[in-house]
N, C-alpha and C positions, 0 to 999 in steps of 0.2 A: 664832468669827465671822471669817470672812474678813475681809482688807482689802482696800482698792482697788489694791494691788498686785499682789493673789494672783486678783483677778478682772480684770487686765487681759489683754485678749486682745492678746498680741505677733506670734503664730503659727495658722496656719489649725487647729495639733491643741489649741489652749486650746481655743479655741468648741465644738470637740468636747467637751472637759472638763467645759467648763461647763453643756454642754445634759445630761448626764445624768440621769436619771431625769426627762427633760424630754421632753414631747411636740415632736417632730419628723417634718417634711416635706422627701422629698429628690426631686429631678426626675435621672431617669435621660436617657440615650442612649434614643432610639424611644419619644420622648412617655412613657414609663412613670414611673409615681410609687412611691414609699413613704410610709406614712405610719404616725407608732406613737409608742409608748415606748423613749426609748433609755435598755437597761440596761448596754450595755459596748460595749467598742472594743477597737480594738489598733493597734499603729502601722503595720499591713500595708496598710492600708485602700486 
């Protein structure tokens, strides 16, 4: 079980962390959207 230290978001790449295998919605540049399942990241983003 996490704790509330390990679920705090300090940094813009936790919330990434934390949204995995989470459905997520991203707004690009030219009105374009995304919208899904996020199964991975990387720190290049």
């Amino acid at each position: 079980m996490a704790t509330e230290e390990d679920s705090a978001v300090k940094e813009p790449l936790d919330l990434i962390r934390l949204s995995l295998d989470e459905r997520i919605y991203v707004k690009l540049r030219s009105d374009r959207e995304l919208r899904g399942k996020l199964h991975a990241y990387d720190q290049h983003l």
